[in-house]
N, C-alpha and C positions, 0 to 999 in steps of 0.2 A: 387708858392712855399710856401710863407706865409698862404694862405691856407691851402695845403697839413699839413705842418708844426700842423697849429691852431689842424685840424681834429685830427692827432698823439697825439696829447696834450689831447686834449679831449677824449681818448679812454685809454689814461694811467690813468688820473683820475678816470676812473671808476673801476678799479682794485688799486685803493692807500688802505691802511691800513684803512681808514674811513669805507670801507665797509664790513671790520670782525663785524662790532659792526650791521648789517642788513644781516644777514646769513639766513634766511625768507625769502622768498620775497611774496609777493602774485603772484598766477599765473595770466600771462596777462587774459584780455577779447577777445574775438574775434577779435574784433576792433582793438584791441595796438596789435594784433599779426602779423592781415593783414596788417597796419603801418611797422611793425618792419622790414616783408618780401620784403614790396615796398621800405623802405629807404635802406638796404642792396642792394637791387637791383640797386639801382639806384648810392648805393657806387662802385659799383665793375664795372657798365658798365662805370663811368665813369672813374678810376682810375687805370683799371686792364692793366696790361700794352701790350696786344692782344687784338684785338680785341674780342669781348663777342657774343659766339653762345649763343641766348635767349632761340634755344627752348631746348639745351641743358644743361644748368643751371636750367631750368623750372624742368627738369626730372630727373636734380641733386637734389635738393630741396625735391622731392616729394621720392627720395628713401631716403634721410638723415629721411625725416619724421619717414617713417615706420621701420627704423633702431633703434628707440626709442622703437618702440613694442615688435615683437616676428620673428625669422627668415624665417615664414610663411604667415606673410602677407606683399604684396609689390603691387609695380603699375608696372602692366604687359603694355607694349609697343606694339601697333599694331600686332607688329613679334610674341614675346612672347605669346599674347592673339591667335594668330593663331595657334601656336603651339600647346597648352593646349588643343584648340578644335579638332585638328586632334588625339591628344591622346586620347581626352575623345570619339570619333568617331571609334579609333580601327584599324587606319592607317595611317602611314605617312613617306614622305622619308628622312631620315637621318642617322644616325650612332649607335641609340640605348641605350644609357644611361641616367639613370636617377639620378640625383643629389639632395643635400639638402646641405644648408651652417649651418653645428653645432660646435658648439663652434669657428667661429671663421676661419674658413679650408669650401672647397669645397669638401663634401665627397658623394664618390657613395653610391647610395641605392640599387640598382641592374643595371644590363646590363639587355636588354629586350631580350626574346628569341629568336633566327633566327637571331639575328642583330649582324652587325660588332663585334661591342665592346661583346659581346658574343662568339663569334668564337673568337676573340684576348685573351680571359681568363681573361675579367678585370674582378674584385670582388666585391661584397658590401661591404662596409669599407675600401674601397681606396680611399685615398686621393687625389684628382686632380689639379697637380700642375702647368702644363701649358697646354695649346692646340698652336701649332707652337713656337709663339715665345710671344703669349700673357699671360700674368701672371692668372691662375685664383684662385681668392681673393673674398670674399664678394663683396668689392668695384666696381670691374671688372667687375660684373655678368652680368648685361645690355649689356654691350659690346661684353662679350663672347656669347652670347645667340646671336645678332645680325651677329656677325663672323661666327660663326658655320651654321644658316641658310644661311647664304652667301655662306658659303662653300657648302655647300650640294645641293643650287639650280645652281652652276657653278660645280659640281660632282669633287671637289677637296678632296684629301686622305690628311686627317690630323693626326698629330702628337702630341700624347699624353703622358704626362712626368704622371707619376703618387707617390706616395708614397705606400710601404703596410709595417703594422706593422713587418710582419715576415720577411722584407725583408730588408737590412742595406743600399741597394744601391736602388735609384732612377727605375722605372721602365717605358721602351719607347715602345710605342703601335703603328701601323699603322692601322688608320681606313677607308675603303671606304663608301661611302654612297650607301643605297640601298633601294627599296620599303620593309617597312616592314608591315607585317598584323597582328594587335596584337590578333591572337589565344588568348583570356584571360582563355579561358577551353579549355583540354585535357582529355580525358578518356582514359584508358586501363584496360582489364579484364588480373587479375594474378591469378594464379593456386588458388583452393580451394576457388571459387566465395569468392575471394580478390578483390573487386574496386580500383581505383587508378585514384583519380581525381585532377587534377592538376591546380590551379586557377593563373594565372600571375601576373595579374591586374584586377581592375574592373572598365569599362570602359559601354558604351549603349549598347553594344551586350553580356554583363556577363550573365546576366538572365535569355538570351533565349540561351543561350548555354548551359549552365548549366539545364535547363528546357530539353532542348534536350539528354542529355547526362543521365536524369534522367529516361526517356523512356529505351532505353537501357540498363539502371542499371534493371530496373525491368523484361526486355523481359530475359536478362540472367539470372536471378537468385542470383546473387549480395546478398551474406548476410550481408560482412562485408568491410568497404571503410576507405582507408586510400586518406586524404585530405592534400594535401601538398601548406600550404602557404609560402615555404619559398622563402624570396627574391621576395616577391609581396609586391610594393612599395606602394600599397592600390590604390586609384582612386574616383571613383564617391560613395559618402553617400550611397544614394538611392539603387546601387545596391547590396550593401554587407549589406544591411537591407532585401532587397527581397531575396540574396541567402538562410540569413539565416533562413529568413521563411520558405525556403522549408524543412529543418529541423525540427524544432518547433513547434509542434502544438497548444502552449499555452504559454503564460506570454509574460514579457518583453522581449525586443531584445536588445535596447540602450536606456539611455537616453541622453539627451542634455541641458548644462545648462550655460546662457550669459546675459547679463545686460539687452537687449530689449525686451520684451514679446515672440514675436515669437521663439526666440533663443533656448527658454523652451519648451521641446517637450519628449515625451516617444513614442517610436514605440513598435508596440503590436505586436507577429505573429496571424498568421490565423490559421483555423483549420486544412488548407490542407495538409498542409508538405506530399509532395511528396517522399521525401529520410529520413522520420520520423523514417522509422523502419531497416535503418542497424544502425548497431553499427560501431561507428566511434575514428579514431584516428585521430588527426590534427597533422601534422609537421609543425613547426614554426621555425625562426631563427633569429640573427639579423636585417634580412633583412626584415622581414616580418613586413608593418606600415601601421600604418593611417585605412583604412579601411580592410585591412586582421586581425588586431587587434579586430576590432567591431564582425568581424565572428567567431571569433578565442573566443573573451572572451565571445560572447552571447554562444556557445557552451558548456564551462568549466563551465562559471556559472548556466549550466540549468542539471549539469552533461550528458551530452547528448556527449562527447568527450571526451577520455585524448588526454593528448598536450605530445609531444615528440618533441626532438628538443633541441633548445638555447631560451636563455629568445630572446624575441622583440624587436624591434627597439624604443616605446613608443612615439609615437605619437598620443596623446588624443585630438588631436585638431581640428574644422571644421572649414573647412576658405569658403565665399560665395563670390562668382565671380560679383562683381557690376560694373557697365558697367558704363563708363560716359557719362554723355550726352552731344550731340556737340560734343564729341572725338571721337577715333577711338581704346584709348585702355581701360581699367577696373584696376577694384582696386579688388585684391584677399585679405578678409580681415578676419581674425580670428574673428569669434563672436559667436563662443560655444565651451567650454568645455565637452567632453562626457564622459559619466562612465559605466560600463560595466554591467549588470541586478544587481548584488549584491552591485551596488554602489560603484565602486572600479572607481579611477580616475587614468590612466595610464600614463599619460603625463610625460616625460622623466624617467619613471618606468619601461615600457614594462610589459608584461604578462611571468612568469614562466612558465616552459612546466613543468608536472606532474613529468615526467621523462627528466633526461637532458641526451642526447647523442649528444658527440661533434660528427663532420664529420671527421672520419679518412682519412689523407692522401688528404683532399681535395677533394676526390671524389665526384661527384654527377653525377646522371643519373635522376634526375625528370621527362624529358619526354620521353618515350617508347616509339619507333616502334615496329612495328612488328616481325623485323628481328633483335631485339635486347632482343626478348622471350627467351633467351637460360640461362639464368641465372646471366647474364653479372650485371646487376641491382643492385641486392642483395652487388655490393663492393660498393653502397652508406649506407653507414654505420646506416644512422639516418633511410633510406629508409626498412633498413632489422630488425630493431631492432622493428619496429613498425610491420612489415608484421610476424615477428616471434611472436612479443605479441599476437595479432591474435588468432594465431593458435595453442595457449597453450589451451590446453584442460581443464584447470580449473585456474581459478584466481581471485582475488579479484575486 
């Protein structure tokens, strides 16, 4: 107890009124920091009054770190690090939704298409307030992430408390888990060789789908394509630099710019732009970030698009997936800021659409079937205002 006692004593001391007069401090060195981390540690295993999971405090430690940075870079957990890769792979079984913790809230960026939380109506810009009976919080997120794959490898239907601004009352979802295949491209040909190309995500198979889908654009005759990024939560760099070379047949695309050399990078397109010569409209909307943005601004800025829609979600950030060694999970770490060809930095800005059209009534149809060619389409509001610009016979 005189121990205990002494320690208390000495921990008030260091918060007494003597240290307004050292409001500076110098930052530790390496050394005094790995110190500081082992004496804490060694305060709380021995004092905490539960016994002390180690490797669970280890992974507490390591999210408090990157809580100091940006809501973007974090240390992905074995589970977590497997997730990311079935994403970036373009399949995998679970429920569908894609989150970001901003300001402070668990908010959606979109529901993935064909998935649960899709057919349930959830939104980008919903709030996500519990899954069952677990809180979800910044703090939380390891643990939800962990739950949820849980839940989805035992095919458990979870329950989703949600918040939505238009809405004064709580909103409750039921989701099943299911195999989803993330189609990141869509095509459909509309009346008056209108294209209509649909990008989700951008994910290993964007490129060649999109490549694919540009064959057909030309077999038909395709003069004029509307590109709907909205509610693509962005995905892999690489490939929303390759889609938008098929675009481009000259200048800048992106650059990138971050404290280590490599970090510094400009991507150039090539001369081949495959889809060089329709003339194109992009729909954008909140939802649409991260690398729908890179496509989205390298197009505005090359005048080669108008943007219709809602401004963007503004996410100018590139985070690089580094793996640890001897672990089994990675460190996903913010280490470039990108700017769009005219040097415009988007980062919680978003990109303006030329023209803004809200979505009336909520409606949206982005992906066509066949048996939905009857004109059903056109009551997506952002969808018709852009397919009608089109087809104005003269315009600026």
């Amino acid at each position: 107890m005189p121990q205990l006692f002494a320690l208390l004593v000495g921990i008030l001391l260091v918060f007494s009124p003597l240290a307004e007069e050292h409001k500076e401090v110098a930052a530790p060195t390496l050394e005094e920091a790995r110190e500081l981390i082992v004496t804490v540690q060694d305060i709380v295993e021995y004092y905490y009054v539960d016994p002390v999971d180690r490797q669970a405090m280890l992974e507490g430690a390591l999210k408090g770190l990157f809580e100091a940075l940006d809501p973007h870079s974090t240390y992905l957990t074995p589970q977590t690090l497997a997730l990311l890769r079935e994403a970036n792979d373009g399949h995998y079984y679970g429920y569908g939704i894609e989150v970001s913790i901003e300001e402070g809230v668990v908010q959606v960026i979109t529901p993935l298409a064909h998935s649960s939380a899709h057919y349930a109506g959830i939104k980008p810009g919903d709030i996500l307030v519990r899954v069952d009976d677990l809180a979800a919080t910044p703090d939380t997120m390891e643990q939800l992430i962990r739950y949820i794959k849980t839940a989805s490898r035992e095919d458990r239907t979870l329950t989703l408390t949600l918040k939505r601004e238009a809405s004064p009352m709580p909103l409750t979802v039921s989701l099943q888990p299911s195999n989803i295949t993330i189609d990141s491209a869509q095509f459909q040909s509309l009346p008056h060789q209108v294209g209509y190309l649909k990008i989700s995500s951008f994910n290993r198979q964007t490129t060649s789908e999109v490549a694919r889908f540009s064959d057909r654009i030309r077999q038909e005759g395709v003069q004029q394509l509307i590109l709907d990024l909205r509610n693509n939560p962005g995905g892999m760099f690489d490939a929303a630099v390759q889609v938008a070379d098929m675009f481009l047949d000259a200048g800048l695309i992106v650059s990138t710019h971050g404290r280590f050399l490599d970090a510094n990078n400009d991507y150039y397109a090539s001369d081949a732009a495959p889809l060089g010569q329709l003339e194109v409209v992009v729909l954008i909307n909140e939802g649409s970030a991260s690398a729908a943005e890179i496509l989205a601004g390298a197009l505005k800025d090359h005048h080669k698009a108008i943007l219709f829609g809602q401004t963007s979600f503004g996410k100018g950030t590139v985070q690089s997936l580094i793996p640890l060694m001897g672990q089994q999970g990675a460190i996903k770490l913010t280490t470039a800021r990108y700017a769009t060809p005219n040097g415009t930095f988007i980062d919680k800005q978003g990109i303006d659409p030329d023209v803004q059209v809200l979505l009336e009534k909520a409606i949206e149809r982005p992906i066509m079937a066949e048996s939905e060619m009857n004109g059903s389409w056109l009551q997506d509001s952002q969808l018709a205002a852009a397919y009608e610009w089109l087809l104005q016979p003269s315009r600026e």
